[in-house]
C-alpha positions as CSV (number, residue, x, y, z in Angstrom):
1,X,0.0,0.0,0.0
2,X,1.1,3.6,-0.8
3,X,2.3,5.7,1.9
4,X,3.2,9.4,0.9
5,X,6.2,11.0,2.0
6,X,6.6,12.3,4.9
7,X,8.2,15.5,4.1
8,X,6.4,15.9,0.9
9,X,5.6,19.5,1.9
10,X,9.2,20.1,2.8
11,X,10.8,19.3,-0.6
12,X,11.9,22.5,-2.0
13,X,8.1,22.3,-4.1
14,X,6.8,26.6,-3.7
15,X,3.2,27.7,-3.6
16,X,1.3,30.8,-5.3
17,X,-1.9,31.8,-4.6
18,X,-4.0,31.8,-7.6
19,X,-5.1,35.1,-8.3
20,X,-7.6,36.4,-5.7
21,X,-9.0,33.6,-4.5
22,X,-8.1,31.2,-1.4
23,X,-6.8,28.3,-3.4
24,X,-2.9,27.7,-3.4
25,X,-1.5,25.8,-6.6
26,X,2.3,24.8,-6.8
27,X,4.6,26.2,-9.2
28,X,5.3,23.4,-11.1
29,X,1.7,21.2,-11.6
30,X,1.5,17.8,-13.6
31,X,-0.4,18.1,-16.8
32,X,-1.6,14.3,-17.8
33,X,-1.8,15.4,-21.7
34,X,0.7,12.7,-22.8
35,X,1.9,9.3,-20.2
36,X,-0.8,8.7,-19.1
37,X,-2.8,6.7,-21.5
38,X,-3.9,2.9,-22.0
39,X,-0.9,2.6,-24.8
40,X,1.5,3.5,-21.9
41,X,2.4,1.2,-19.0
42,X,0.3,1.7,-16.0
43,X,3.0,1.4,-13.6
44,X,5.3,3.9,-15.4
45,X,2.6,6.6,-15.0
46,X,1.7,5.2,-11.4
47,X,5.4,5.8,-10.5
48,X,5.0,9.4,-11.8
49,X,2.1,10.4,-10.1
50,X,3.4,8.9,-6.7
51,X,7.1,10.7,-7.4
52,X,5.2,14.1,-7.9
53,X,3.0,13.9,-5.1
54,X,5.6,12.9,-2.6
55,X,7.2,16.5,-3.9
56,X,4.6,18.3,-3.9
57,X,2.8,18.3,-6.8
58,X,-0.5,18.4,-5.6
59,X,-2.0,19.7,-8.6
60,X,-3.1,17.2,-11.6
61,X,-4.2,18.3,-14.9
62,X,-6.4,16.2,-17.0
63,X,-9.1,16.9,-19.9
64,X,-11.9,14.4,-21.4
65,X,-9.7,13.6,-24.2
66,X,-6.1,13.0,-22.9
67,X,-4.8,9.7,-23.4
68,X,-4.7,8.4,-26.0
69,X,-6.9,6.8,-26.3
70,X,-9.8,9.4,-25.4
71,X,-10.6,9.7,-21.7
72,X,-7.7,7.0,-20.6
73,X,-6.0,9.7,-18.8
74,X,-8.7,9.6,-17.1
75,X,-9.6,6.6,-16.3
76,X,-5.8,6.1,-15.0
77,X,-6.5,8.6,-12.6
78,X,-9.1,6.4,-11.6
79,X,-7.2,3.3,-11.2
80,X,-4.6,5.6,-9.0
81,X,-7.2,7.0,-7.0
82,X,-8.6,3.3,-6.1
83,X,-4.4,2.1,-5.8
84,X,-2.9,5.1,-4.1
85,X,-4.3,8.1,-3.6
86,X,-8.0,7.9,-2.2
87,X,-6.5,8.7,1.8
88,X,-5.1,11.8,0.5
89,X,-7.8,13.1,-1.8
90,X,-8.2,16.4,0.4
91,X,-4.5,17.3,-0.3
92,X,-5.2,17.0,-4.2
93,X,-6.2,19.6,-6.6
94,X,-7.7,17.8,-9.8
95,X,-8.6,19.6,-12.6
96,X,-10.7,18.4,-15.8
97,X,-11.8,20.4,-19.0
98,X,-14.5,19.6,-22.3
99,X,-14.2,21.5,-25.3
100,X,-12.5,19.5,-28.2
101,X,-13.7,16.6,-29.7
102,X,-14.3,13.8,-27.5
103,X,-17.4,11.2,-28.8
104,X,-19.0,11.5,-32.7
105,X,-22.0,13.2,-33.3
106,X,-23.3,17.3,-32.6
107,X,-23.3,17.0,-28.6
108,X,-19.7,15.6,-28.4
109,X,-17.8,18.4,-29.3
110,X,-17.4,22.5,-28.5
111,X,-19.0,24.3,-25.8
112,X,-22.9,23.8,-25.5
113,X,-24.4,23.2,-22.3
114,X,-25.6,19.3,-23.3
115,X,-21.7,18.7,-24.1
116,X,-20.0,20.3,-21.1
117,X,-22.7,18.8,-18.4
118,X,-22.2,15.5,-19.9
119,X,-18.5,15.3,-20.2
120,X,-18.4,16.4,-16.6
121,X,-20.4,13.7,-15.7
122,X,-18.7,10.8,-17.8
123,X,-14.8,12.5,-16.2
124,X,-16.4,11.9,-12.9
125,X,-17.4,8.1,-13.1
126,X,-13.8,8.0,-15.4
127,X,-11.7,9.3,-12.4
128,X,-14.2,7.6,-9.7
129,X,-14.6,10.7,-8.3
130,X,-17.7,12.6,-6.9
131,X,-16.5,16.0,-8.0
132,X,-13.5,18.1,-9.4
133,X,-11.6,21.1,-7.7
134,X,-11.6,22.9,-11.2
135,X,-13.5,22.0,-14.3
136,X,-12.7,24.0,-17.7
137,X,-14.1,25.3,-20.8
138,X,-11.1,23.5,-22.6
139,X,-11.7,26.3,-26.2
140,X,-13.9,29.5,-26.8
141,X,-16.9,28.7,-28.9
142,X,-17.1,31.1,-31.7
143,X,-20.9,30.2,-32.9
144,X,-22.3,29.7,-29.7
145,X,-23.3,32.6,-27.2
146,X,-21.1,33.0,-24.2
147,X,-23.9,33.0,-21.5
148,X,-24.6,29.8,-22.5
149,X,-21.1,27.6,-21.6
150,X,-20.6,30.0,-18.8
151,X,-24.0,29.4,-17.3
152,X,-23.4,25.8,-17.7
153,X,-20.0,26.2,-15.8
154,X,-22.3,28.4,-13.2
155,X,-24.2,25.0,-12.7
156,X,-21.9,23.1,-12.6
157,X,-20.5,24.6,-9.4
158,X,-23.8,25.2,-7.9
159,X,-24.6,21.0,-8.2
160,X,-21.3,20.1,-6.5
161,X,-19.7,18.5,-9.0
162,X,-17.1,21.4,-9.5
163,X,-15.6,23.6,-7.2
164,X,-13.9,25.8,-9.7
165,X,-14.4,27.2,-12.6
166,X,-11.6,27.8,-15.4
167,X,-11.3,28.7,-19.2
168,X,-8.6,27.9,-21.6
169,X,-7.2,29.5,-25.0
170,X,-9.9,32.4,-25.0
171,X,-10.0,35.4,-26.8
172,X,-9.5,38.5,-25.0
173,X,-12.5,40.0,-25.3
174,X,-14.9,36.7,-24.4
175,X,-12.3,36.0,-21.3
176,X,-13.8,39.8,-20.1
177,X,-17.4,39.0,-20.5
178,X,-16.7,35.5,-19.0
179,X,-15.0,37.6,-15.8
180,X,-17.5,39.7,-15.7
181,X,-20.7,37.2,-15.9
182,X,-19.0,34.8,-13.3
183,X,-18.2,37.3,-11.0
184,X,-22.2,38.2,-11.6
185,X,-22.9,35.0,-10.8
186,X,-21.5,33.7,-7.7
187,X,-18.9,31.8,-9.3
188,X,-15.5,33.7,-9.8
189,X,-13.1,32.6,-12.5
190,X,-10.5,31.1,-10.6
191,X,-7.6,30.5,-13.6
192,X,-7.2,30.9,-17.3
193,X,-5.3,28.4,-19.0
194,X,-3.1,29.2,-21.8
195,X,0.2,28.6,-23.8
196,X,2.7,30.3,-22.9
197,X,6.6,29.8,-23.1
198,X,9.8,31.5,-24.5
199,X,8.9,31.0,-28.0
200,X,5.1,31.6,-27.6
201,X,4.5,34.5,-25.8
202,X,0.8,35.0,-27.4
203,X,-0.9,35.5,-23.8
204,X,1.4,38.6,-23.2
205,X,1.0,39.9,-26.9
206,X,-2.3,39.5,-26.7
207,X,-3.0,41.2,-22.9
208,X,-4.9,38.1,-21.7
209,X,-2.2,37.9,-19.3
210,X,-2.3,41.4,-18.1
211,X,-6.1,40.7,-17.8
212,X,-6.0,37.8,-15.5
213,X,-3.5,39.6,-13.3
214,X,-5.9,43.0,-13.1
215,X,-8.5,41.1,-12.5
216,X,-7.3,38.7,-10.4
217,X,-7.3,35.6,-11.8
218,X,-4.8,33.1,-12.1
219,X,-2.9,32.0,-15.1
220,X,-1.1,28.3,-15.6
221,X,1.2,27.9,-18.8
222,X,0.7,24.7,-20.6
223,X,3.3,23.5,-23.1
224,X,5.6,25.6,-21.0
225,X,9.0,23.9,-22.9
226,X,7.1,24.2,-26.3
227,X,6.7,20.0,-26.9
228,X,10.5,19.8,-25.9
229,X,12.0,22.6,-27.6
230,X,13.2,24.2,-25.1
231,X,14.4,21.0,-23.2
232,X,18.0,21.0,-25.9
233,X,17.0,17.8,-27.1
234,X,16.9,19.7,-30.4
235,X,19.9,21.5,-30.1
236,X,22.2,19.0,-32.2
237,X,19.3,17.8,-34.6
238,X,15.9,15.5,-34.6
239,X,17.1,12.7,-32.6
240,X,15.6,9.5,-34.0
241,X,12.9,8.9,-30.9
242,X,11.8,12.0,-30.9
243,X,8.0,13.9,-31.7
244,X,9.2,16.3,-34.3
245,X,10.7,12.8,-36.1
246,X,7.5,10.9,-36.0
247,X,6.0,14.6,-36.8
248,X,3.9,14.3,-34.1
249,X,2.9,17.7,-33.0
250,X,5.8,19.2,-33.9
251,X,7.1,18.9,-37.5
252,X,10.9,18.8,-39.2
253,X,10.5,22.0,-40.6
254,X,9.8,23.7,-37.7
255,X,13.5,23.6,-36.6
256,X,14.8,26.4,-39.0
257,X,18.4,27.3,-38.8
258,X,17.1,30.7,-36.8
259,X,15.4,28.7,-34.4
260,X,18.1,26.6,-33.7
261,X,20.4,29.8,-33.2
262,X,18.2,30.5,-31.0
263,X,17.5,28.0,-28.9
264,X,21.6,27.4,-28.6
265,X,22.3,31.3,-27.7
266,X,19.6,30.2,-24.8
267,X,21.2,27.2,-23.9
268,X,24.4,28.7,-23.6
269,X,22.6,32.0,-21.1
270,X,21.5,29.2,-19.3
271,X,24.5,27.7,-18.9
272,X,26.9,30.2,-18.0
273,X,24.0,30.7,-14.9
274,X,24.3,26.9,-13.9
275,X,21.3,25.9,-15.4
276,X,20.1,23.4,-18.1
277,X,17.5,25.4,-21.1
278,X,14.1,24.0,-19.5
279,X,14.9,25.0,-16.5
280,X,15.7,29.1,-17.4
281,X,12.7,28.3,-19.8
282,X,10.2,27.4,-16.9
283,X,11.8,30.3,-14.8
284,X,11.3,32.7,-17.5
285,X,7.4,31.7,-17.1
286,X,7.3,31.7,-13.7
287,X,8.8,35.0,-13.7
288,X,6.2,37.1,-15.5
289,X,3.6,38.9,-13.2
290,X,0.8,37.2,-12.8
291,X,1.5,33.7,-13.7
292,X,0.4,30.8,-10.8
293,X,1.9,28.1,-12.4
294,X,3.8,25.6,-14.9
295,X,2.5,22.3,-16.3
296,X,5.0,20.2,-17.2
297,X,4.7,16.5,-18.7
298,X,6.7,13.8,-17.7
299,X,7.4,10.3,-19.1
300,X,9.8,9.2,-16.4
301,X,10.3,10.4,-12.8
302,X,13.9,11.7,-14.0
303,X,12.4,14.4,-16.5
304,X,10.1,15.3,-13.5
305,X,12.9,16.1,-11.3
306,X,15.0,17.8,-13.8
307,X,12.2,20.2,-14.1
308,X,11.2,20.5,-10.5
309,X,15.2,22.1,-10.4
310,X,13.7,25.0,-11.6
311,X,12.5,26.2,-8.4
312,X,15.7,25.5,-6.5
């Protein structure tokens, strides 16, 4: 049986409160986007999940479609719940989003209220859980009105199935209105979710950042080391195992000889400062005002401790 560590709390991991409200999420989180499927070993990601929490990690990241295969993540979660983690369920802070595509048919997919209520509910019994600490909208809906998702999100808190709301990779001018009408509504928009790293700085650019901050919400950066860009994998070429050479979210031709200038005058900053390039890449996100925290992947406890150095 799993016993967490002792001195979990007293690892080095640091806490930010996120935004104005009471909740504190750590600096480095565990996003379940990739590892954590049923085409990877069970134990592999079970030895992740234990490693993080016995740092400190006490923030997971999923979404309804994260495997693969579509809601395995999930249902992994659910296996460690029942394995490991049920006695310390209090000291967790899961987190679950619907937005993308995630069963055939019109009511599988974008932001209606039919879509998100039932995702929510299918998570739930995927994760054997009775509720989530956060629940997002995982993408703005262009072509449906905004009351409608947000109200659904409004519910959602109200039944007891979430006790957060979030939103992820929306526009400016809908994450206003969605401020506005949660804080109208009883149920304050705890954190935005959004990509942000040293080569995508579009949440800056754009002043969604600068938003969440003013208004106090919280921000977390997914794909904070850009799919492993800015780990230096990259730095002498594709190497053979890699994503960008199975072009799998990241494609061959991305890695232009000004990128790779780039990422090598990086590398070498972070060098001369004692420092590997993901972690100066994850301290350059946890450096800009307003951001809560980083979600990092992991597909081995190793990589997970090589980025948890960036808060020494």
């Amino acid at each position: 049986m799993y016993k967490a560590d002792d001195s979990r709390y007293d690892n080095g991991m640091q806490y930010e409160r996120c935004g104005r409200s009471g909740v504190l999420l750590p600096k480095v989180s565990l996003g379940m986007w990739h590892n954590f499927g049923s085409v990877d070993p069970y134990e592999r990601s079970r030895e992740i999940v234990r490693f993080a929490f016995d740092h400190g990690v006490t923030h997971l990241d999923l979404a309804n479609n994260y495997g693969p295969v579509y809601g395995s993540a999930e249902e992994t979660l659910g296996r460690l719940m029942d394995d490991d983690l049920r006695p310390y369920r209090d000291e967790l802070f899961i987190s679950t989003k619907a937005g993308y595509d995630m069963w055939p048919g019109p009511y599988g997919n974008w932001g209606s209220r039919k879509y998100l209520m039932a995702s929510l509910d299918q998570s739930l019994r995927r994760m054997h859980l009775d509720y989530v600490d956060l629940f997002y909208s995982h993408r703005y809906d262009p072509d449906t009105p905004l009351e409608e998702p947000l109200q659904a999100l409004v519910d959602i808190v109200r039944s007891g199935k979430a006790l957060y709301v979030g939103i992820s990779r929306w526009p400016l001018e809908a994450t206003r209105i969605a401020i506005d009408y949660l804080r109208r509504h009883d149920t304050p928009l705890l954190i935005y979710q959004g990509r942000l790293n040293m080569l995508d700085r579009e949440p800056i650019d754009d002043g969604i950042l600068q938003l969440c901050h003013q208004e106090g919400v919280g921000f977390i950066s997914f794909s904070p080391l850009a799919q492993g860009l800015l780990t230096g994998r990259y730095l002498e070429g594709i190497p053979d195992d890699s994503r960008m050479a199975k072009a799998k979210f990241l494609r061959p031709d991305m890695l232009t000889d000004e990128l790779m200038a780039q990422l090598r005058q990086w590398n070498d900053e972070a060098a001369a400062q004692g420092m590997s390039l993901a972690e100066r890449a994850l301290r350059w996100i946890l450096e800009q005002q307003g951001v809560t925290s980083v979600l990092v992947g992991a597909s081995s406890t190793r990589q997970l401790e090589q980025n948890l150095h960036c808060l020494a």
